[in-house]
C-alpha positions in Angstrom: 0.0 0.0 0.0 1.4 3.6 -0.8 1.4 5.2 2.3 2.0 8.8 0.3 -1.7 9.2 0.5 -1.4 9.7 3.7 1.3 12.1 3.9 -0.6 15.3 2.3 0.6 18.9 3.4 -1.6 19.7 6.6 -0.2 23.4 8.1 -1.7 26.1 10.8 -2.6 29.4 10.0 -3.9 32.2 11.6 -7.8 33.4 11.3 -8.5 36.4 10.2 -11.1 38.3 10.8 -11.9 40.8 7.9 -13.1 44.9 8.3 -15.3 44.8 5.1 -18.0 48.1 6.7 -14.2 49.8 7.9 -12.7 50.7 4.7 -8.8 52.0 5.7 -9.1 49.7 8.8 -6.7 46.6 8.5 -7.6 42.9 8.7 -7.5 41.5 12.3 -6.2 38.3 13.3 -8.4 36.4 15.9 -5.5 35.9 18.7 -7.1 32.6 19.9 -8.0 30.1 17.6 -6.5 28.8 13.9 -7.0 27.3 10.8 -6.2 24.0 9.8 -5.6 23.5 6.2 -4.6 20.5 4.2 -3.7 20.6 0.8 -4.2 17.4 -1.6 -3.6 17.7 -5.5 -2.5 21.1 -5.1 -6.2 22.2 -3.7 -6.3 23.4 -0.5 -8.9 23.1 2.0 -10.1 24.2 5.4 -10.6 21.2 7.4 -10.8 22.8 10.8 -11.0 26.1 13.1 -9.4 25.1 16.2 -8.4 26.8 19.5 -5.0 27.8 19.8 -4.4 25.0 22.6 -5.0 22.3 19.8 -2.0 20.7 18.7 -1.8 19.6 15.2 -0.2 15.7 15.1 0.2 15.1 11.1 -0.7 11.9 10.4 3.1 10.9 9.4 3.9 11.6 12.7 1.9 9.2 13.9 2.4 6.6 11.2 5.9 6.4 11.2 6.6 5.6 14.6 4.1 3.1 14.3 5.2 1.2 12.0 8.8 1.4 13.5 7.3 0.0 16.8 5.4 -3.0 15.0 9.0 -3.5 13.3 10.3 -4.0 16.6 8.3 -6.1 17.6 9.5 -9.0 15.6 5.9 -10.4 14.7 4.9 -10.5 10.7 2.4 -7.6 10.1 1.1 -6.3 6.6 -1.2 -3.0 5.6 -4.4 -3.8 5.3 -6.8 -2.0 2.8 -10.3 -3.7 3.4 -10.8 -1.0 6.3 -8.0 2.0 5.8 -9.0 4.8 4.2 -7.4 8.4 4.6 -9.9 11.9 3.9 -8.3 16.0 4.5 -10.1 15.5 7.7 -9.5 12.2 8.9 -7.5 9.0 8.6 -7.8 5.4 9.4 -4.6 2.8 8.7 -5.1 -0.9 9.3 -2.5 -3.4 10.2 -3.1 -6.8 9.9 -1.1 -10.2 11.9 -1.5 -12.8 9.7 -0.2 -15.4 11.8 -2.3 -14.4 15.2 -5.5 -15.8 14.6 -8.6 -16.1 16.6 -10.9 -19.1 16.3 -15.2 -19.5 16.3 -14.9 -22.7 15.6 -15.9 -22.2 11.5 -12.9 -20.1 10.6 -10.0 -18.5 12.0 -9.7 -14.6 12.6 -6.9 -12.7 12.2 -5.9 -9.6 14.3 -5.2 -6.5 13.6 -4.7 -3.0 14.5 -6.3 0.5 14.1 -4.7 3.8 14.0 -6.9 6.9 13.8 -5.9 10.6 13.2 -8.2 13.8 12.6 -7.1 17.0 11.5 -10.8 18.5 12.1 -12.0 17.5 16.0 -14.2 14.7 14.9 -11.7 12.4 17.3 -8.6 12.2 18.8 -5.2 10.3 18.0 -6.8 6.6 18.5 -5.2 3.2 18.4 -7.3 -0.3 19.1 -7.2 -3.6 18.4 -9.5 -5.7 16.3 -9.8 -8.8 14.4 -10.8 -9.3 10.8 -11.8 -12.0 8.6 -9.3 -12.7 6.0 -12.3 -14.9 3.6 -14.9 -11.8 3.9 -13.7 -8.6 5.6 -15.9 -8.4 8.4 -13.9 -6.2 11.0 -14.9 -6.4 14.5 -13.3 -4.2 17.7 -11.9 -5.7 20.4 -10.9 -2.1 22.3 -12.0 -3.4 25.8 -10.9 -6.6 26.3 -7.5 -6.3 24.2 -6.6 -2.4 25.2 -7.0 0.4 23.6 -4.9 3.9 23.4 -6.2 7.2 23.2 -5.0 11.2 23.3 -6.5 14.4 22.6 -4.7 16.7 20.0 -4.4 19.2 23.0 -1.9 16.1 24.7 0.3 14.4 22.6 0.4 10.8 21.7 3.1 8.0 22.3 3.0 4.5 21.5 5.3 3.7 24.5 2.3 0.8 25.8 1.7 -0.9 22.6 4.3 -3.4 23.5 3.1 -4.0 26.7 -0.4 -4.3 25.2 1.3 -6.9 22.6 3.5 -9.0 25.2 0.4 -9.8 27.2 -1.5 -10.6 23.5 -1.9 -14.1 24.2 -3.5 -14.0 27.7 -6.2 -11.6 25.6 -6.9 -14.2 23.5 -7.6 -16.5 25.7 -10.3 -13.9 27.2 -11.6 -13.0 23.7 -11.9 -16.5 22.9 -14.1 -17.1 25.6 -15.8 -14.3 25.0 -16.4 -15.5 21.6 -17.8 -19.0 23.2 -19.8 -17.2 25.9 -21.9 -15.2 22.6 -22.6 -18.1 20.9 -24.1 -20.1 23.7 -26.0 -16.8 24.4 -29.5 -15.7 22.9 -30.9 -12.4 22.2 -33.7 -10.6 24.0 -35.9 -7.2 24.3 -33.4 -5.4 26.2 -30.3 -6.5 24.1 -32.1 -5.7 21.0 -32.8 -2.4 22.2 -29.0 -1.3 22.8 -28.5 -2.7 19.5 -31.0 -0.6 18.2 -29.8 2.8 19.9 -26.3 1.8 18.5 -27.0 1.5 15.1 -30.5 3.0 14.6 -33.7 1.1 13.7 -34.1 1.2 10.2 -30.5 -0.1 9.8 -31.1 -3.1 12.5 -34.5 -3.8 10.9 -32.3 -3.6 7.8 -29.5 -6.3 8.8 -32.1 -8.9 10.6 -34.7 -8.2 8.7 -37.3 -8.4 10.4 -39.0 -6.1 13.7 -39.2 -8.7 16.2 -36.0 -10.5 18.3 -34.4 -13.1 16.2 -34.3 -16.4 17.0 -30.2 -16.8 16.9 -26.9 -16.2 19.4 -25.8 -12.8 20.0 -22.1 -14.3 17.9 -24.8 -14.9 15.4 -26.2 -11.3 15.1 -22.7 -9.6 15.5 -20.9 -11.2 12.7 -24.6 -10.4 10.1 -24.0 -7.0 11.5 -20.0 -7.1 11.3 -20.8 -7.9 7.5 -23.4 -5.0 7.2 -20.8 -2.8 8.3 -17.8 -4.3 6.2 -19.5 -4.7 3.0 -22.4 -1.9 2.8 -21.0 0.8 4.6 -18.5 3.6 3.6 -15.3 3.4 4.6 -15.4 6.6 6.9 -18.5 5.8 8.2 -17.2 2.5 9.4 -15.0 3.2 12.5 -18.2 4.8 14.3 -20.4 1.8 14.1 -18.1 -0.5 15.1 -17.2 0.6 17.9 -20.6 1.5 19.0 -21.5 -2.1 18.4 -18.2 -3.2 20.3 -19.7 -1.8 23.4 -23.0 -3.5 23.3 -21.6 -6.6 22.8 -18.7 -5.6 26.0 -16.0 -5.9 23.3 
């Protein structure tokens, strides 16, 4: 994957507010906020007004040192496109561990990694772990039970516990597999179904289970039809959002 895509021009500048009804009066900067502006194909565009206490982390800076750290690491990773996608606003890089696998008992599941950036307030720096299925895509979050790292642009970001997060991978997959066991030996019912609904909406729920009654099916069931929704029939950007609001019903 060309990673260049992700490395656009992204720069501050100052906001300026103009004196069009004072002719002779100069232009006057707004001391406490800034622009963000990120260029792409020679077009630039306004992504963000931001408070002077945000700190702009280009997504290069991020990137880099990411992959340097998974480097060190020693354990065979590769890019992963099914879920990365990059905007002037926003960014989302996947990293896939071919040979750490989950099991359901049908098919095995390998992990991965995702890093988010935004250069317009829609999120912090964000980096979790999740697990998707090589055969079909279908990416599921696993942010609570494997760990999950997280910084506002007004903080800074370092990757200094994603090794720590890594050395203790195999006890969390022993918790994720039995998490995995638990939802498939678990049914669905009014109150579940509702959660799902306020996480998703209910014309998109109605849409994936067809039908406006609880289904007759294990909650492992109804996360990998809605996994599939998600993976297959929803934009990229759009993506991110719904999975991890569907990770929390499920305690993921």
């Amino acid at each position: 994957m060309n990673l260049q895509s992700y490395f656009f021009d992204v720069e501050e500048r100052d906001v300026i507010l103009p004196s069009i009804s004072c002719p002779g009066v100069k232009d006057k900067p707004i001391d406490d906020y800034k622009a963000i502006v990120s260029t792409i194909s020679g077009k630039e565009k306004v992504v963000s007004i931001t408070k002077k206490s945000y700190k702009l982390i280009r997504n290069e800076e991020l990137i880099e040192p990411f992959l340097e750290q998974l480097t060190s690491m020693n354990e065979r990773w590769e890019i992963d496109t099914s879920h990365s996608f990059c905007m002037a606003n926003r960014m989302r890089l996947q990293v896939t561990f071919p040979e750490i696998k989950l099991h359901d008992g049908t098919s095995e599941i390998p992990l991965s990694l995702y890093l988010h950036n935004s250069y317009d307030q829609s999120e912090g720096v964000r980096l979790f772990w999740g697990a998707i299925r090589a055969v079909c895509s279908n990416g599921m979050i696993f942010g609570k039970v494997m760990g999950s790292l997280y910084a506002r642009h007004t903080s800074g970001f370092t990757f200094d516990k994603l090794e720590d997060q890594f050395n203790n991978m195999g006890y969390k997959i022993e918790q994720v597999q039995a998490l995995i066991n638990y939802l498939k030996s678990t049914g669905l019912d009014e109150s579940f179904m509702k959660d799902l609904q306020e996480s998703l909406g209910k014309r998109r729920l109605e849409e994936i289970i067809q039908t406006d009654r609880v289904p007759d099916q294990s909650q492992w069931n109804i996360l990998n039809d809605i996994t599939y929704h998600i993976s297959h029939d929803v934009p990229k950007p759009k993506r991110a959002d719904l999975q991890l609001n569907v990770s929390k019903v499920f305690q993921l």
